[in-house]
C-alpha positions as CSV (number, residue, x, y, z in Angstrom):
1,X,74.3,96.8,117.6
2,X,75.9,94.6,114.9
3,X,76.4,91.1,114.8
4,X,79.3,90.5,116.4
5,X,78.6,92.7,119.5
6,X,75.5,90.4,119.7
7,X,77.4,87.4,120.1
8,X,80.0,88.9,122.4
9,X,76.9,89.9,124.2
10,X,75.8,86.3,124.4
11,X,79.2,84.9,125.6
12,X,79.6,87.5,128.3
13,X,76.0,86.6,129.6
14,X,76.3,82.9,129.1
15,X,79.8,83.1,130.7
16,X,77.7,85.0,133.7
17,X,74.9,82.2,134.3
18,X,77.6,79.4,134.2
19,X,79.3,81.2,137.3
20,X,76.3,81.3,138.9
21,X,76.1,77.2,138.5
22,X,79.0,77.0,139.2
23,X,78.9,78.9,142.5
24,X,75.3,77.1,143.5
25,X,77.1,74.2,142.6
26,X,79.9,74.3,145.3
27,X,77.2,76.1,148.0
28,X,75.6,72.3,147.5
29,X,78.2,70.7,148.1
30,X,79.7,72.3,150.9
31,X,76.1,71.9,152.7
32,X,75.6,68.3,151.6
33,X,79.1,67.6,153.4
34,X,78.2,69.7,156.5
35,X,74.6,67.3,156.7
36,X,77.1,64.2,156.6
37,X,79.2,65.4,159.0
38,X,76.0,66.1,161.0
39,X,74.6,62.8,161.1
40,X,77.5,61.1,161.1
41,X,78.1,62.7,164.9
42,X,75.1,62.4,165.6
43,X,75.0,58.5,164.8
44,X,78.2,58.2,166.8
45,X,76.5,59.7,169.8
46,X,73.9,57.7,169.6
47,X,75.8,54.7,169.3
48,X,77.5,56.2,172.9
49,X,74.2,56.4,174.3
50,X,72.5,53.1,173.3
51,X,75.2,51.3,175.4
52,X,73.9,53.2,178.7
53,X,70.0,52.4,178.1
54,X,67.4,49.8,178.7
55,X,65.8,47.9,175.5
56,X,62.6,49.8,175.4
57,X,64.6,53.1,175.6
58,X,67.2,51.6,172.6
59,X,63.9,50.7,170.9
60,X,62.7,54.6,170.9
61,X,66.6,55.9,170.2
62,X,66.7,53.1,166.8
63,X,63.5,54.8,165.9
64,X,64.6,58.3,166.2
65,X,68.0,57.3,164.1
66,X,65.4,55.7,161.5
67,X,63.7,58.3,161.1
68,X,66.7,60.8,160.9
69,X,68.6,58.2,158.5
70,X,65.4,58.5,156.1
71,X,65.5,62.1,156.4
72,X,69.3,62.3,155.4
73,X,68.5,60.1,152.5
74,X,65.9,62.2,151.2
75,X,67.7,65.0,151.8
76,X,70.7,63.5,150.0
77,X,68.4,62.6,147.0
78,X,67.1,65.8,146.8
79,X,70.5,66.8,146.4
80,X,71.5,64.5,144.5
81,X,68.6,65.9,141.7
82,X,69.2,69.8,141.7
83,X,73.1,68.7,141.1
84,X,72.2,66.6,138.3
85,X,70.0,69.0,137.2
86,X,73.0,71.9,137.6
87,X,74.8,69.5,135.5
88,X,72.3,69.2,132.8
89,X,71.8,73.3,132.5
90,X,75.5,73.9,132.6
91,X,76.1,71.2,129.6
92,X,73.3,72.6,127.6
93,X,75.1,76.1,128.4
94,X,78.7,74.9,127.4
95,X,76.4,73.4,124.2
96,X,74.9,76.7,123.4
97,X,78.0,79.0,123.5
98,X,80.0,76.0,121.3
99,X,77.3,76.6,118.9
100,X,77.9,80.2,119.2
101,X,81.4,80.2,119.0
102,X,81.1,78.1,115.8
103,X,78.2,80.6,113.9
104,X,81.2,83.0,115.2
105,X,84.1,81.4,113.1
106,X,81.9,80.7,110.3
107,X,80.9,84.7,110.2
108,X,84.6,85.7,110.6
109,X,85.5,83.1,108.1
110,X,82.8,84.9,105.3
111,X,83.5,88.1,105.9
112,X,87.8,87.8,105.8
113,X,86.5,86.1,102.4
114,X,84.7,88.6,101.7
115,X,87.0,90.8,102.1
116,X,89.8,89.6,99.9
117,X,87.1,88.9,97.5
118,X,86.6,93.1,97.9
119,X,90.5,93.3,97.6
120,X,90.8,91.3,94.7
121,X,88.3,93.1,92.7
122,X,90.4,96.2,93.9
123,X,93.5,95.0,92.8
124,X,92.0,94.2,89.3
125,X,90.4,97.6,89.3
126,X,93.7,99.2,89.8
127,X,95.2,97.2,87.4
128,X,92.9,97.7,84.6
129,X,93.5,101.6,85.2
130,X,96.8,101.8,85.2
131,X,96.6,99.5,81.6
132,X,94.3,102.0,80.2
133,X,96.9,104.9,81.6
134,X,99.5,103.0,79.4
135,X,98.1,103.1,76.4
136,X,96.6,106.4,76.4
137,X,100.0,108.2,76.9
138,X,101.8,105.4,75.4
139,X,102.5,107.4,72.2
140,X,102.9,111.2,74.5
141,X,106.5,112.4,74.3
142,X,106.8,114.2,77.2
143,X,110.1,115.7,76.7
144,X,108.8,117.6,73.5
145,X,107.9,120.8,73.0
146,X,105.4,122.0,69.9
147,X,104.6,125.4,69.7
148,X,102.6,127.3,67.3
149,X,104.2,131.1,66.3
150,X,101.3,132.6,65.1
151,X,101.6,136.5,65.9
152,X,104.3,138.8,63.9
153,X,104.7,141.3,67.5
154,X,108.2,141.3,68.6
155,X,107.1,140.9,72.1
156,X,105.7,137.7,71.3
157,X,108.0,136.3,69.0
158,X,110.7,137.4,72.3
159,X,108.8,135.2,74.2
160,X,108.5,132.1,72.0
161,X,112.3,132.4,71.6
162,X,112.6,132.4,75.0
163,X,110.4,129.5,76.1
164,X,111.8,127.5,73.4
165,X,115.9,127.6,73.9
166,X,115.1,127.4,77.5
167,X,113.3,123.7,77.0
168,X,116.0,122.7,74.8
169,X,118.4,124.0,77.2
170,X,116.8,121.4,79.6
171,X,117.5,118.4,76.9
172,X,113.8,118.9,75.5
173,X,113.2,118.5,71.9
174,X,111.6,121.8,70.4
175,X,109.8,122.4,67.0
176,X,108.4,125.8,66.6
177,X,105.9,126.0,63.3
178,X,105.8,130.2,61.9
179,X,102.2,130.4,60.4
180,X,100.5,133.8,59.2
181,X,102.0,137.1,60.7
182,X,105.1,134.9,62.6
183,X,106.5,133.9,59.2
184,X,107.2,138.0,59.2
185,X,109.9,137.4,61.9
186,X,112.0,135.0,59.5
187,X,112.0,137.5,56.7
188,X,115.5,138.4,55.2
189,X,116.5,142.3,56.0
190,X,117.1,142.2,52.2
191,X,115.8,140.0,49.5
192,X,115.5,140.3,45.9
193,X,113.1,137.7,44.4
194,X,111.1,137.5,41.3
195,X,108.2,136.0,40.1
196,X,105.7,137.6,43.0
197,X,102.3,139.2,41.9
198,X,100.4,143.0,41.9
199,X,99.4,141.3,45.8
200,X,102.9,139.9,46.8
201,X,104.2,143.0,46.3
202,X,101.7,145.2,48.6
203,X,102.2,142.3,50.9
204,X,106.0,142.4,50.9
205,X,106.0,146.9,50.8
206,X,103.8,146.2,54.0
207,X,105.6,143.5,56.2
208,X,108.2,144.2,57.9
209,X,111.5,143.6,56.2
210,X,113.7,141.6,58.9
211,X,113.8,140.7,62.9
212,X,114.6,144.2,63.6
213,X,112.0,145.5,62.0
214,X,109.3,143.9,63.8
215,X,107.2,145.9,66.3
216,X,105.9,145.4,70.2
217,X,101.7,144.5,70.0
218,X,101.1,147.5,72.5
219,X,103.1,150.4,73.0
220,X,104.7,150.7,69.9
221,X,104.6,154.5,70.3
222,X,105.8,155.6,66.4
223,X,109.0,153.1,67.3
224,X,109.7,154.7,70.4
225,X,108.5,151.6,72.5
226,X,109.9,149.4,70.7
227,X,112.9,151.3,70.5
228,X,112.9,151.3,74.4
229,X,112.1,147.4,74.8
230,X,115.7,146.9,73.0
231,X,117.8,149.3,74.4
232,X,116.5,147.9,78.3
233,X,117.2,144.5,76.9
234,X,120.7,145.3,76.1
235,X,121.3,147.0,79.2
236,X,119.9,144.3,81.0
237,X,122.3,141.7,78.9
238,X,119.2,140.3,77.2
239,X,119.6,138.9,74.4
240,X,118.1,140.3,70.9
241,X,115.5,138.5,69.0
242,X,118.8,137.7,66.1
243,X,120.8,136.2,68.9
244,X,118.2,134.2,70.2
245,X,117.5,132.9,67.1
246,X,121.3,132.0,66.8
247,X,120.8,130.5,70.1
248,X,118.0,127.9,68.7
249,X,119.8,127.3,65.6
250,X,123.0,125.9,67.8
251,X,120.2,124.0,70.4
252,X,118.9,122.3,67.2
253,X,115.2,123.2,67.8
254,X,113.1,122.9,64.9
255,X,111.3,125.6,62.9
256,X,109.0,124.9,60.4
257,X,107.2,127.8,58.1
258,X,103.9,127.3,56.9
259,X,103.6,127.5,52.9
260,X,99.6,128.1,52.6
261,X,100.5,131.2,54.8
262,X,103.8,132.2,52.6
263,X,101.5,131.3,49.6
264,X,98.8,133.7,50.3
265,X,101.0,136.6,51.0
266,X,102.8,136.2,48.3
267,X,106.4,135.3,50.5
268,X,108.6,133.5,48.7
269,X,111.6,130.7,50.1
270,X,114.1,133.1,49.3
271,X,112.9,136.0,51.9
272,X,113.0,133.5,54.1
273,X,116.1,133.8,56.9
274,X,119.2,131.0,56.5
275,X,118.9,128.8,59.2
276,X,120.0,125.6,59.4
277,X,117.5,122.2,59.1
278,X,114.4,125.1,58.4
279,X,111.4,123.3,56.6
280,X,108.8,124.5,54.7
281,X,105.7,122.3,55.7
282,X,101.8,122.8,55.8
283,X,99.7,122.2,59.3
284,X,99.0,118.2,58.9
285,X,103.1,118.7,60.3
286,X,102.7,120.4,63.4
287,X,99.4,118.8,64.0
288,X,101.3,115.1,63.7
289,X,104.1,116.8,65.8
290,X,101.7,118.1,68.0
291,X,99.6,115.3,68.9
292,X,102.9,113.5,70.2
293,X,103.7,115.9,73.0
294,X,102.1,116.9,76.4
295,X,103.3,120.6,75.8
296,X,102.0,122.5,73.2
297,X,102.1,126.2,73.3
298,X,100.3,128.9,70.9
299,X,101.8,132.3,70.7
């Protein structure tokens, strides 16, 4: 039992024994009056009778009304006392429950400040939280996109096309970064450059030569998957991976080709596709780019 059903405990009891008094209290009274009205009659018929009777027989009758005067005296004393008394346990009663009722307000009174001490140190909490959320995606842009092309497969390059114009479709700003095998989707169909080594060369006999030349990563099938990949994406009024492209380059998304990855392949800018605002940059860009969004995707 807590506390405060202790003291409600208390009250209801103390409440109890003071009705009690109180009840005792009135039973007295209504008795002490019936005892007056008792004697009183009786005096008056004695005072009836005394007129009627001879001296020694008045003598005997002022005895008996002595003695029945003394009796109602004591009587009324003793009265007297237990209502006095009463009245002293019912004060020390009302006493007791003030003194309750005040240990009472001065509990209520610590916990409600308790309490909004409690709330207080909430309400800081919460504040200093949502402070902390602040900064930390203070410097997040989250209507970016960075995304990291790093396979050559046709079927993935489709699909980073794909997410990207349809973010910037929805106002978001895109940059895609073409590292390793993804720079292969950029290349020119045909491109004459000069100045490329013994290992440029095998690289650039071996890449593909142009977006159309690019195959599916499964399913390839000596060109007959892929071949059947575009002919159900025509039919299907899908856009090809050059029109999608187009499709970026009107959107103003932003591709970025990595030059450590052209370097060691031996691709030069030239083979590179003409698209307009294309940078060449190395991976501290899409890193720096990267750390400013909450969507990064690599494909």
């Amino acid at each position: 039992m807590s506390t405060n059903d202790n003291m409600k405990f208390d009250v209801d009891e103390s409440n109890f024994v003071l009705l009690r008094f109180k009840e005792e209290l009135d039973s007295l009274k209504e008795q002490t009056a019936e005892i007056h009205q008792f004697f009183k009659n009786k005096e008056g018929a004695l005072k009836s009778v005394k007129g009627g009777l001879q001296p020694h027989e008045k003598d005997s009758l002022n005895d008996v009304a002595e003695g029945f005067e003394q009796r109602f005296q004591e009587e009324w004393n003793s009265l007297q006392a237990v209502t006095v008394e009463l009245q002293n346990k019912i004060q020390k009663e009302v006493d007791s429950l003030k003194a309750i009722a005040a240990e009472f307000q001065n509990q209520i009174k610590e916990e409600k400040e308790s309490i909004l001490a409690s709330a207080s140190g909430l309400h800081q909490q919460i504040r200093e939280e949502a402070d902390d959320l602040k900064v930390k995606t203070a410097g997040l842009q989250p209507n970016k996109l960075a995304m990291l092309c790093f396979s050559g497969d046709l079927d993935k390059i489709l699909a980073s096309f794909i997410l990207a114009t349809g973010a910037a479709s929805m106002g978001m700003k895109v940059m895609m970064f073409f590292s390793f095998w993804g720079c292969t989707a950029l290349r020119k169909k045909k491109a004459k450059v000069k100045g490329k080594d013994i290992f440029g060369k095998m690289f650039g006999f071996m890449l593909p030569k142009g977006v159309d030349k690019i195959k599916l990563s499964s399913m390839h099938m000596a060109g007959m998957g892929t071949g059947m990949m575009k002919y159900l994406m025509k039919k299907k009024n899908v856009d090809s991976l050059p029109e999608m492209i187009k499709t970026a380059e009107e959107l103003g998304i932003e591709i970025y080709v990595c030059e450590m990855s052209m370097e060691i392949m031996g691709m030069k800018r030239g083979e590179i596709i003409d698209y307009k605002g294309l940078q060449f940059a190395g991976a501290g860009k899409f890193l720096k780019e990267a750390a400013g969004t909450e969507i990064n995707f690599f494909i």
